[in-house]
mmCIF file of the C-alpha atoms, coordinates in Angstrom:
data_MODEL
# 
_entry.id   MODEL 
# 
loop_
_atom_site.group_PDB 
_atom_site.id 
_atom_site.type_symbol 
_atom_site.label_atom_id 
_atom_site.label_alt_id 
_atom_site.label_comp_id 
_atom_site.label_asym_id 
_atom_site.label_entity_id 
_atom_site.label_seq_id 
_atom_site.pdbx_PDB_ins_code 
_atom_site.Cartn_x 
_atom_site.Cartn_y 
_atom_site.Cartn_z 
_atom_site.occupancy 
_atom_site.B_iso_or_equiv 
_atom_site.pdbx_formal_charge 
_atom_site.auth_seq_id 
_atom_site.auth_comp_id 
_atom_site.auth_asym_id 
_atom_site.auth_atom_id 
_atom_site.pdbx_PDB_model_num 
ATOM 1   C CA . UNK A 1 1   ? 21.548 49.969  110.901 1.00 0.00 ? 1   UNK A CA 1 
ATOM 2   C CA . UNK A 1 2   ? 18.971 50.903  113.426 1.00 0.00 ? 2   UNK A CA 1 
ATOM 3   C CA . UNK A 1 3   ? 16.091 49.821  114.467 1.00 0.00 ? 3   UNK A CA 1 
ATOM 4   C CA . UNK A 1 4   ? 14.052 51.782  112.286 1.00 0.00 ? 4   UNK A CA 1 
ATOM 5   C CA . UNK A 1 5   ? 16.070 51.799  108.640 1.00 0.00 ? 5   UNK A CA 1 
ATOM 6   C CA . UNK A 1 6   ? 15.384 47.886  109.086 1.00 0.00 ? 6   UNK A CA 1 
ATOM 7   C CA . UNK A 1 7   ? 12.303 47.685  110.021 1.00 0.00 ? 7   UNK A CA 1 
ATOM 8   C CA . UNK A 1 8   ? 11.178 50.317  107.103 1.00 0.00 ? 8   UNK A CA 1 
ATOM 9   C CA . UNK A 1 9   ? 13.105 47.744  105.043 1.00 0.00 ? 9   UNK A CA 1 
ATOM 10  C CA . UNK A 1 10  ? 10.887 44.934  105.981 1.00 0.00 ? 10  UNK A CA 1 
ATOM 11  C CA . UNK A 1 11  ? 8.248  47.085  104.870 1.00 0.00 ? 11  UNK A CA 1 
ATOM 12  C CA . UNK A 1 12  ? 8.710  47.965  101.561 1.00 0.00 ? 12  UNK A CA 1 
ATOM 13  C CA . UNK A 1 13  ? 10.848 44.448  100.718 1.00 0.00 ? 13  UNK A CA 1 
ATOM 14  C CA . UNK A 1 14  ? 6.985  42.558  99.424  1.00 0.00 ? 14  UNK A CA 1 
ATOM 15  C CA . UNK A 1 15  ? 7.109  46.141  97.566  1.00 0.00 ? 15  UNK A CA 1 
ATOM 16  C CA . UNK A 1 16  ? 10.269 45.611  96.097  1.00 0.00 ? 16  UNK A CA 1 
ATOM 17  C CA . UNK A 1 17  ? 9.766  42.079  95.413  1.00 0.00 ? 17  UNK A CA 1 
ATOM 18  C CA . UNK A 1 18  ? 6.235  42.592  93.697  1.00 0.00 ? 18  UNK A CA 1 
ATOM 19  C CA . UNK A 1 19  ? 7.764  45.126  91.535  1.00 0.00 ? 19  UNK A CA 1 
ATOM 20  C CA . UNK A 1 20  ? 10.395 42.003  90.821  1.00 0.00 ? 20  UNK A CA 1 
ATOM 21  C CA . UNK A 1 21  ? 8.014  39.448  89.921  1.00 0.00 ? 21  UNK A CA 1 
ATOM 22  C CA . UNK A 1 22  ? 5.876  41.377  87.189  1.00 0.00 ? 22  UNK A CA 1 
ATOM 23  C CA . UNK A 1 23  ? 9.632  41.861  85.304  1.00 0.00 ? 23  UNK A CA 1 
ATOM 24  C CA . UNK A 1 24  ? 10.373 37.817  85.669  1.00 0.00 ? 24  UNK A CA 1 
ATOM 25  C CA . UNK A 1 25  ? 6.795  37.145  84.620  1.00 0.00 ? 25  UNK A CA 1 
ATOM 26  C CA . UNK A 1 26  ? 7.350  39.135  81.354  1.00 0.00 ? 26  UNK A CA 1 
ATOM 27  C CA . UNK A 1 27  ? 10.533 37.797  80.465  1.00 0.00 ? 27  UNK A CA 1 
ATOM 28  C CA . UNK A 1 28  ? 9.397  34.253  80.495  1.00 0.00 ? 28  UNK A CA 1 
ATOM 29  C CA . UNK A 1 29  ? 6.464  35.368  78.746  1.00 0.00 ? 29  UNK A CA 1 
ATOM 30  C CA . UNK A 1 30  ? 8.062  37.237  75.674  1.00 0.00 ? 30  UNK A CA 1 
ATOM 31  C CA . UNK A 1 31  ? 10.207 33.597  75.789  1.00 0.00 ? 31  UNK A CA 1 
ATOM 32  C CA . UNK A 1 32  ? 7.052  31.758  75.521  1.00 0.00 ? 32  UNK A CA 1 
ATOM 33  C CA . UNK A 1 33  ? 5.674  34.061  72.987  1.00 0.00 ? 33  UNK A CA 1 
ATOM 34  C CA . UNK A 1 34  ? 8.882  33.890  70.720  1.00 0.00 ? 34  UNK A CA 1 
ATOM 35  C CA . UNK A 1 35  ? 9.173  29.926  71.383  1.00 0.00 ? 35  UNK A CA 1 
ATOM 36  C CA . UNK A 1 36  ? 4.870  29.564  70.494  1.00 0.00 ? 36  UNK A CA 1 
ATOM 37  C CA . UNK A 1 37  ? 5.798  31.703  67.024  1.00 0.00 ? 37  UNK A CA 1 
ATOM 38  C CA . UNK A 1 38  ? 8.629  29.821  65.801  1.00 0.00 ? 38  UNK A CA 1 
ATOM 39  C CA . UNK A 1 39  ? 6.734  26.250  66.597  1.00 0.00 ? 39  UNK A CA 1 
ATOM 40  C CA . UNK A 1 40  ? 3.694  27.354  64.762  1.00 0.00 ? 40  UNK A CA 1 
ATOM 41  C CA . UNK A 1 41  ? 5.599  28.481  61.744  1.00 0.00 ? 41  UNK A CA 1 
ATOM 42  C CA . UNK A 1 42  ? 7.584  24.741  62.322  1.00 0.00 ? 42  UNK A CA 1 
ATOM 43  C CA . UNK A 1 43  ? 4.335  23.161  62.068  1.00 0.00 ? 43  UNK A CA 1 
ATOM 44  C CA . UNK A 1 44  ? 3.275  25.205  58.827  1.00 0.00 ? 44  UNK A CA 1 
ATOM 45  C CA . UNK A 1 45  ? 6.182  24.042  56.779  1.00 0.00 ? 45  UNK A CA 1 
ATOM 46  C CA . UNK A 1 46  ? 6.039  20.798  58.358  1.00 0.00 ? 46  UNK A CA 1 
ATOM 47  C CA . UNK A 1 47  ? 2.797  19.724  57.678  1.00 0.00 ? 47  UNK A CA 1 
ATOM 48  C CA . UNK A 1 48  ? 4.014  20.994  53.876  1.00 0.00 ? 48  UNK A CA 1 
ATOM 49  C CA . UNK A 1 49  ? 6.818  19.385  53.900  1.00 0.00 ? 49  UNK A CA 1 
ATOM 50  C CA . UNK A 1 50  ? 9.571  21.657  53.779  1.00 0.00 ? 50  UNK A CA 1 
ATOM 51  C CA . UNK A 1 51  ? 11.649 20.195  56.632  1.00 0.00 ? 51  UNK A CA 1 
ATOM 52  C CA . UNK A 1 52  ? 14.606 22.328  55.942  1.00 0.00 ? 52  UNK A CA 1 
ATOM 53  C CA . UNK A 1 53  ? 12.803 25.345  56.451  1.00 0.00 ? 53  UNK A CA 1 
ATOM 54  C CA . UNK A 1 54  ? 10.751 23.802  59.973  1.00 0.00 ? 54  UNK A CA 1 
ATOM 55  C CA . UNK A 1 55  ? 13.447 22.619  61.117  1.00 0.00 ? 55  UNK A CA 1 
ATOM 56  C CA . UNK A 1 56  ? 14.958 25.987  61.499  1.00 0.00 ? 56  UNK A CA 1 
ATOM 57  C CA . UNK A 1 57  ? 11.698 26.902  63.021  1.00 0.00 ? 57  UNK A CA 1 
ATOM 58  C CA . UNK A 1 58  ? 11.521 24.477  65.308  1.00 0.00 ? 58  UNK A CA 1 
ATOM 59  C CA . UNK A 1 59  ? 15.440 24.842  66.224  1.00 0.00 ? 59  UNK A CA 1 
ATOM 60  C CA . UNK A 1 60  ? 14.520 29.014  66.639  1.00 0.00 ? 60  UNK A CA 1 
ATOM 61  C CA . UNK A 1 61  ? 11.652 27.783  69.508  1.00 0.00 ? 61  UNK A CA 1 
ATOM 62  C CA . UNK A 1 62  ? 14.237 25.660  71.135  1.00 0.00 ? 62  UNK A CA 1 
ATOM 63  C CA . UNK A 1 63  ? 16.460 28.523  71.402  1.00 0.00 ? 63  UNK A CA 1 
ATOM 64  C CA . UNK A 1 64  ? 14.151 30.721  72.861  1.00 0.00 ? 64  UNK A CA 1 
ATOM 65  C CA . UNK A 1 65  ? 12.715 28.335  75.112  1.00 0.00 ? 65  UNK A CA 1 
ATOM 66  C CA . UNK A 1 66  ? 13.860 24.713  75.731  1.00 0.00 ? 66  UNK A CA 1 
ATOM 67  C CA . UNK A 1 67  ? 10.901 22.267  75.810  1.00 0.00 ? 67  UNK A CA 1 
ATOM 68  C CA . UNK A 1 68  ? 11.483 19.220  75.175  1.00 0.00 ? 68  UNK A CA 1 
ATOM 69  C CA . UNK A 1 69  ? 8.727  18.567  73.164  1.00 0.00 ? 69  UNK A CA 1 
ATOM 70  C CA . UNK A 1 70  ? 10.230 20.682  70.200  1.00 0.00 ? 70  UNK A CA 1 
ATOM 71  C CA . UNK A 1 71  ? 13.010 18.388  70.375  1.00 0.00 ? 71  UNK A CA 1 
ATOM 72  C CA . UNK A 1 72  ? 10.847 15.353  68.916  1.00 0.00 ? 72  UNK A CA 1 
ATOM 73  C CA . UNK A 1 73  ? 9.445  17.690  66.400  1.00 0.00 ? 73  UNK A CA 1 
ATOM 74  C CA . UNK A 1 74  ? 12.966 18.451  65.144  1.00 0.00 ? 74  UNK A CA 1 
ATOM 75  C CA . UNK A 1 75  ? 14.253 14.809  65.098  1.00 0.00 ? 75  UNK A CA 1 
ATOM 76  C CA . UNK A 1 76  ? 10.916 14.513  62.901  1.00 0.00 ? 76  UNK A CA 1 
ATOM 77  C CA . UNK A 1 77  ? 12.540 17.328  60.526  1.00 0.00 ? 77  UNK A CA 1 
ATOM 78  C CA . UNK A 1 78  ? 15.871 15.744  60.804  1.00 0.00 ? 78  UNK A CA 1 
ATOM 79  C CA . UNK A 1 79  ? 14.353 12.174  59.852  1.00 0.00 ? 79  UNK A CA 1 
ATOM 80  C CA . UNK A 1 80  ? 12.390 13.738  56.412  1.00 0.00 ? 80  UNK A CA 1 
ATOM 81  C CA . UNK A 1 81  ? 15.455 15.015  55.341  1.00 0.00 ? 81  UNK A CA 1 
ATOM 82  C CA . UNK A 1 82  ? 17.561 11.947  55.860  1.00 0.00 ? 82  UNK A CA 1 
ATOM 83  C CA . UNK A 1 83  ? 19.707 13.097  58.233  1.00 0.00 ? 83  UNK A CA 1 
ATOM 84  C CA . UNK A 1 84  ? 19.650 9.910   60.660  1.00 0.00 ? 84  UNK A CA 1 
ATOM 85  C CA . UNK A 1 85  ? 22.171 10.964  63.229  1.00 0.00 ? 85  UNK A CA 1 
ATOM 86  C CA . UNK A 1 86  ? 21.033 13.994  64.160  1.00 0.00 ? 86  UNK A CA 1 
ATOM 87  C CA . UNK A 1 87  ? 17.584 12.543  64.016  1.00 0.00 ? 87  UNK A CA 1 
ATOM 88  C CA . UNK A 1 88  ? 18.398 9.481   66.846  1.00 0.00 ? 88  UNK A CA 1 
ATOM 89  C CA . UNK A 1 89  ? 20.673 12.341  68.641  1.00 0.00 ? 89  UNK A CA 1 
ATOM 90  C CA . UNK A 1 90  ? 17.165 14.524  68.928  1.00 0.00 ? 90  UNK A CA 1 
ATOM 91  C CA . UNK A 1 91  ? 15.024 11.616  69.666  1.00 0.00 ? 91  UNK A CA 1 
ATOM 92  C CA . UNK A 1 92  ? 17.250 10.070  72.359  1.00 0.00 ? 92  UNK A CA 1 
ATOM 93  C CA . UNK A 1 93  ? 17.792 13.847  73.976  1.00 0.00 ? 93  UNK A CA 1 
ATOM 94  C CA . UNK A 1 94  ? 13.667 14.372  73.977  1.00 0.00 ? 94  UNK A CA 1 
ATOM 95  C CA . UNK A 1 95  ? 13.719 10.781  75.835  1.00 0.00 ? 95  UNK A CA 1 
ATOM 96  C CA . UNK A 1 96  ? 16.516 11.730  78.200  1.00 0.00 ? 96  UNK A CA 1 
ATOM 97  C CA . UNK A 1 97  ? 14.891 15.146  79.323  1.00 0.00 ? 97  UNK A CA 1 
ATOM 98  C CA . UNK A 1 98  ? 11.275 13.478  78.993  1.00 0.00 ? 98  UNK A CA 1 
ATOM 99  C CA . UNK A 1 99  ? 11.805 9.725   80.556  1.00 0.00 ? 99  UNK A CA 1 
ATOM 100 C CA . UNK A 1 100 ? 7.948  9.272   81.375  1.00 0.00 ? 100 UNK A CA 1 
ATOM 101 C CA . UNK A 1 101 ? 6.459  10.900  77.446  1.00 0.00 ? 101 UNK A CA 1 
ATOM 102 C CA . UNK A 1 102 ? 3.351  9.328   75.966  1.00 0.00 ? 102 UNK A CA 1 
ATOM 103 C CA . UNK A 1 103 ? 4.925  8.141   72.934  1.00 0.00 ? 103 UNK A CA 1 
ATOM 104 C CA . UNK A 1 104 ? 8.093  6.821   74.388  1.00 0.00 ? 104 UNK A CA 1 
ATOM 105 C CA . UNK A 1 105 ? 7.587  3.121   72.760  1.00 0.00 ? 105 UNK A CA 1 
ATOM 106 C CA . UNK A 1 106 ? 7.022  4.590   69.488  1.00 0.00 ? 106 UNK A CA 1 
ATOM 107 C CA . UNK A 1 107 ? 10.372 6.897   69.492  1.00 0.00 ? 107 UNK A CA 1 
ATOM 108 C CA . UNK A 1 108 ? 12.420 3.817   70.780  1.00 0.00 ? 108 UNK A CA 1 
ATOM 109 C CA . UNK A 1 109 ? 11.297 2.000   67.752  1.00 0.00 ? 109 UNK A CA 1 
ATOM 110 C CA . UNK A 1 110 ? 11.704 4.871   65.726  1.00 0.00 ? 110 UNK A CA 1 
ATOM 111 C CA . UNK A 1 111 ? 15.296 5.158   66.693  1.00 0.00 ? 111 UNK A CA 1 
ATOM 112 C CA . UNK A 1 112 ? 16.347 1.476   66.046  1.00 0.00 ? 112 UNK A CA 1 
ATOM 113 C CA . UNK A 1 113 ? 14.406 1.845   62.836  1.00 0.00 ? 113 UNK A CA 1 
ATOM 114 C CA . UNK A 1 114 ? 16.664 4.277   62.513  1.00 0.00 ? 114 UNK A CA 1 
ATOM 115 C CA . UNK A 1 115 ? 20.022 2.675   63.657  1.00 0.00 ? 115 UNK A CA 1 
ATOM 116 C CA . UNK A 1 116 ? 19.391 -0.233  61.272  1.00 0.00 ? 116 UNK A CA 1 
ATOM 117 C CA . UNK A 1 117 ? 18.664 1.951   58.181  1.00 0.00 ? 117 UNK A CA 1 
ATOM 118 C CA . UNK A 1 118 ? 21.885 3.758   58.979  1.00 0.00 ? 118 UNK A CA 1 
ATOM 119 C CA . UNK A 1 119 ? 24.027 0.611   59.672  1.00 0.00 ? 119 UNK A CA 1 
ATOM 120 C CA . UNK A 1 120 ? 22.844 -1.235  56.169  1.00 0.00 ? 120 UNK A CA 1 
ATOM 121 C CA . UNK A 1 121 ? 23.423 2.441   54.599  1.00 0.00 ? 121 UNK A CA 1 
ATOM 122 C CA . UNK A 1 122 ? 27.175 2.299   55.762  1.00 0.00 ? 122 UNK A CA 1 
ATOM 123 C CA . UNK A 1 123 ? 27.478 -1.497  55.014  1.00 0.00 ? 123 UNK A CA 1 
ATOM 124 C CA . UNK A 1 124 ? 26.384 -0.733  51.552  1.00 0.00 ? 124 UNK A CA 1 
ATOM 125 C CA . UNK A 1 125 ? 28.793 2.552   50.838  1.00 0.00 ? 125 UNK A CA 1 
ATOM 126 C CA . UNK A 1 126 ? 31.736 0.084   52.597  1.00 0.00 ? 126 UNK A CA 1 
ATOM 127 C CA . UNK A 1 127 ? 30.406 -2.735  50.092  1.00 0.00 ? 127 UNK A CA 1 
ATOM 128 C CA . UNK A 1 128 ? 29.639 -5.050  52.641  1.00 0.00 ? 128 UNK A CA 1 
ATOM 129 C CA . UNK A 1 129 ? 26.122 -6.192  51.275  1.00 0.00 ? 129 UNK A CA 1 
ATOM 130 C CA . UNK A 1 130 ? 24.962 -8.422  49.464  1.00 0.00 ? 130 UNK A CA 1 
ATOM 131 C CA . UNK A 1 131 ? 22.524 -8.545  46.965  1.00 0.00 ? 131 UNK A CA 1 
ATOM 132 C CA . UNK A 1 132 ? 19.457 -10.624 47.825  1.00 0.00 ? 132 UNK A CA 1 
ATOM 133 C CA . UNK A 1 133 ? 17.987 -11.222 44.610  1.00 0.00 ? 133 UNK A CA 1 
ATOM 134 C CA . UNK A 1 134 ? 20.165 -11.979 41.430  1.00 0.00 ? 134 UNK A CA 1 
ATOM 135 C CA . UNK A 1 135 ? 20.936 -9.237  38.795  1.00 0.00 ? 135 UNK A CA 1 
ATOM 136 C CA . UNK A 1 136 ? 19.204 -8.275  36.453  1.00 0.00 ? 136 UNK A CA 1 
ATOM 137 C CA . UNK A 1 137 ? 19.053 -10.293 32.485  1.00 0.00 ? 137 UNK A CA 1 
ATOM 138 C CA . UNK A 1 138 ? 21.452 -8.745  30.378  1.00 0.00 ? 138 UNK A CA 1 
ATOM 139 C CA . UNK A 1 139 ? 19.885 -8.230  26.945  1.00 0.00 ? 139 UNK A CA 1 
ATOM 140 C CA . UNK A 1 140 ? 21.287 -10.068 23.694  1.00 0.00 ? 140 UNK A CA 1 
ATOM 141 C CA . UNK A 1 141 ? 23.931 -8.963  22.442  1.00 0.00 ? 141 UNK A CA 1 
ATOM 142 C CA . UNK A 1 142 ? 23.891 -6.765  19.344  1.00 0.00 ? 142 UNK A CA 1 
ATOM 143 C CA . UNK A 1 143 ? 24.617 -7.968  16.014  1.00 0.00 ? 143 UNK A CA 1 
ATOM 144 C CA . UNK A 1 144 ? 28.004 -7.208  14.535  1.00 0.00 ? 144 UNK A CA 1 
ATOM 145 C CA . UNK A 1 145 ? 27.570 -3.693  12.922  1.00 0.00 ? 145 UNK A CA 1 
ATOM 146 C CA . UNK A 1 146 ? 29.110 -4.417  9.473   1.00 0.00 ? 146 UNK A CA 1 
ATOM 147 C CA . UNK A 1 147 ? 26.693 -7.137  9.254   1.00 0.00 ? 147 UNK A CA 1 
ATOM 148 C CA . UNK A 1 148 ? 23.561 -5.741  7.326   1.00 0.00 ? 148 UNK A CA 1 
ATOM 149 C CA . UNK A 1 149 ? 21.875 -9.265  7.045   1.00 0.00 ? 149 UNK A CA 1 
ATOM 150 C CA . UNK A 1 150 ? 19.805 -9.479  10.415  1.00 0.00 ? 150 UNK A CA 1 
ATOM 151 C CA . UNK A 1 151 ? 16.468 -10.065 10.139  1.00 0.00 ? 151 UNK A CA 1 
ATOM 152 C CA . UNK A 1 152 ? 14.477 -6.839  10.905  1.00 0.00 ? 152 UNK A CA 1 
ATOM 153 C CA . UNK A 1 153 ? 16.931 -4.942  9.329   1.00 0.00 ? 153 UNK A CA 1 
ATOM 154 C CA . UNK A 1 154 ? 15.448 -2.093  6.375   1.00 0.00 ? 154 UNK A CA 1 
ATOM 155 C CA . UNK A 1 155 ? 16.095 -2.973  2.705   1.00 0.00 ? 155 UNK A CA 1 
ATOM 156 C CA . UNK A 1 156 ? 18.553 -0.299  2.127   1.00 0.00 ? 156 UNK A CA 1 
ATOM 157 C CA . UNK A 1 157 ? 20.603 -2.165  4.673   1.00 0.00 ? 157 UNK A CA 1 
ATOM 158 C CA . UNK A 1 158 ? 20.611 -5.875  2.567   1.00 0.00 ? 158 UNK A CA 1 
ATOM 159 C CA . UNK A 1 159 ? 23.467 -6.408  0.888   1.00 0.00 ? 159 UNK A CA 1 
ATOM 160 C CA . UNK A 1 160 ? 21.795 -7.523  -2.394  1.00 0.00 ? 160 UNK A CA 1 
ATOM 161 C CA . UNK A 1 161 ? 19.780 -4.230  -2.896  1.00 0.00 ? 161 UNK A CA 1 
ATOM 162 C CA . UNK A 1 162 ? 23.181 -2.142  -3.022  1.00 0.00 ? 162 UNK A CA 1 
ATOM 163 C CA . UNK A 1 163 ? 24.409 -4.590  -5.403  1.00 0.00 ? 163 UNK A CA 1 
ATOM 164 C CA . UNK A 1 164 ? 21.462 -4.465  -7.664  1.00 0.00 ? 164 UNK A CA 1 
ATOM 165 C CA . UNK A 1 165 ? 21.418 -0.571  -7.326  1.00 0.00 ? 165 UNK A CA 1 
ATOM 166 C CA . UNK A 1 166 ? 25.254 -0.651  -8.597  1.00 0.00 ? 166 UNK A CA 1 
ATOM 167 C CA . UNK A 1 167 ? 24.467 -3.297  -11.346 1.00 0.00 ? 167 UNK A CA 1 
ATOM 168 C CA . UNK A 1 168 ? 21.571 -0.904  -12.727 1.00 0.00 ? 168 UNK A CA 1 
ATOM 169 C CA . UNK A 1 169 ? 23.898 1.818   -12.282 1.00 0.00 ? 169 UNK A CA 1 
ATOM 170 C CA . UNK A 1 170 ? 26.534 0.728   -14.477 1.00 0.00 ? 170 UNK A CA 1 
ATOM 171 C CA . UNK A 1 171 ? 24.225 -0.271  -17.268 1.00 0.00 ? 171 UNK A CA 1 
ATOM 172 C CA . UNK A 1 172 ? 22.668 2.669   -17.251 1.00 0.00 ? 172 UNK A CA 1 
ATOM 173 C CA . UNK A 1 173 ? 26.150 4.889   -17.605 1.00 0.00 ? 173 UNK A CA 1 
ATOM 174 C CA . UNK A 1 174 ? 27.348 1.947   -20.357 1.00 0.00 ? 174 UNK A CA 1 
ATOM 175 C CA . UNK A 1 175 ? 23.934 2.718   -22.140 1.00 0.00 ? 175 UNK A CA 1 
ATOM 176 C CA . UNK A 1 176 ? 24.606 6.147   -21.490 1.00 0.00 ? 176 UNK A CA 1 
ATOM 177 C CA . UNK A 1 177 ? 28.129 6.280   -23.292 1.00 0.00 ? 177 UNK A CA 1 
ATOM 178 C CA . UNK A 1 178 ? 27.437 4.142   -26.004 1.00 0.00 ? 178 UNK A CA 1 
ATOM 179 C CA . UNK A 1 179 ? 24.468 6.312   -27.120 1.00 0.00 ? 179 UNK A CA 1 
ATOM 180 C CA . UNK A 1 180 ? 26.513 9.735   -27.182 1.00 0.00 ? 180 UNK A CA 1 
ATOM 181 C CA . UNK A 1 181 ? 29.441 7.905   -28.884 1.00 0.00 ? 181 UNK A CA 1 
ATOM 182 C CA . UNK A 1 182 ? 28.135 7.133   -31.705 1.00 0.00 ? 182 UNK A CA 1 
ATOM 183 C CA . UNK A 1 183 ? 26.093 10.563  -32.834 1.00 0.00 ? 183 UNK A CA 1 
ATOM 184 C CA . UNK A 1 184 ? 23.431 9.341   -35.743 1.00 0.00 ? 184 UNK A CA 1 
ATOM 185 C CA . UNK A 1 185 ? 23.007 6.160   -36.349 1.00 0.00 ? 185 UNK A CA 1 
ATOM 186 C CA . UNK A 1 186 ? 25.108 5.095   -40.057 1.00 0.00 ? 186 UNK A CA 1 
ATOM 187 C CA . UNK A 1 187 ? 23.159 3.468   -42.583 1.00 0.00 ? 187 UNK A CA 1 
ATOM 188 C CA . UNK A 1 188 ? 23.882 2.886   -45.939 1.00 0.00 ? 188 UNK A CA 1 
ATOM 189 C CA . UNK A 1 189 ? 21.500 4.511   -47.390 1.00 0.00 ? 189 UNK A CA 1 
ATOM 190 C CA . UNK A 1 190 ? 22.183 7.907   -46.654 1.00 0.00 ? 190 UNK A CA 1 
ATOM 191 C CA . UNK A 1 191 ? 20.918 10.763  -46.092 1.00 0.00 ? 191 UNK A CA 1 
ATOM 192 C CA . UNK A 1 192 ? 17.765 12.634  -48.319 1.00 0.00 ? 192 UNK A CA 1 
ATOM 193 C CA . UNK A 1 193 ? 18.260 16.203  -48.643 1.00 0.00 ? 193 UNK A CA 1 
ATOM 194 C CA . UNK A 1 194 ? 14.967 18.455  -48.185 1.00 0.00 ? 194 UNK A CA 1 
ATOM 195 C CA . UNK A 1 195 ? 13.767 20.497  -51.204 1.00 0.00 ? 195 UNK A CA 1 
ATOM 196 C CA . UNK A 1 196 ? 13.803 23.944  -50.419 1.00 0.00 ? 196 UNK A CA 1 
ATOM 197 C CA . UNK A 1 197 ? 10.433 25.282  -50.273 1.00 0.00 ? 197 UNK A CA 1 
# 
């Protein structure tokens, strides 16, 4: 190369490099302006509760660019929707990339809240627990259901009004038969015949 190739080189290289920077400078910032979108539409369905739908948000930020913060802000999703691994995985990752963070007491005690909820949830689907308080009082038991004779029970249920019902029944149909037995009732008197008019 001579002399002068090189030093027109020289020359133009804080060209070339300027024209470098401006490209770097953009990319991060379209990064940062994806990353700042998600987050703020994390934080909308956050603060409304739909965790499922900030934590893809939130997860979408990440992915476009990695700041820790976001990570404690999806361990938050991850905790409202019960999901307590992922949750202490996201909360000890935000601590590991973030050692010296503000609220690192409160996340520590977050986590073990954590760890114990999840260790007494797999003691109780193993069985392992115990209740603390006794069970419930069962309630009496019912009476026998061909027994009609409870107190409390409706009068159609007693036995005694069927029986009476049956009783009046039967003298009634005796009544009943007797009566169209017997058509007229005989005398001995007779019967008058009716002049003709």
């Amino acid at each position: 190369m001579t002399p002068y190739r090189f030093a027109a080189l020289l020359a133009l290289a804080p060209i070339l490099l300027a024209g470098a920077a401006p490209r770097v400078a953009f990319a991060e910032d379209a990064e940062t302006k994806a990353a700042k979108k998600h987050f703020e539409r994390g934080q909308k369905l956050y603060n409304l509760g739909k965790f499922a739908d900030a934590l893809d948000e939130y997860q979408k930020a990440y992915d476009a660019k990695p700041i820790p913060q976001i990570l404690f802000n999806i361990a938050q999703c991850h905790r409202g929707l019960g999901d307590y691994d992922s949750a202490i995985f996201s909360y000890k990752k935000y601590l590991q990339l973030l050692p010296d963070a503000d609220n690192r007491d409160k996340v520590e005690r977050t986590i073990a809240d954590l760890e114990d909820k999840q260790a007494k949830g797999e003691a109780h689907k193993m069985g392992i627990d115990r209740p603390t308080r006794p069970p419930p009082e069962q309630p009496p038991d019912p009476p026998p259901a061909d027994s009609h004779d409870h107190p409390g029970a409706p009068v159609y249920k007693k036995w005694w009004f069927w029986t009476g019902v049956a009783v009046v029944g039967v003298a009634a149909g005796v009544g009943i038969y007797a009566a169209s037995r017997s058509g007229a009732p005989g005398t001995d008197l007779g019967n008058i015949p009716v002049p003709a008019p």
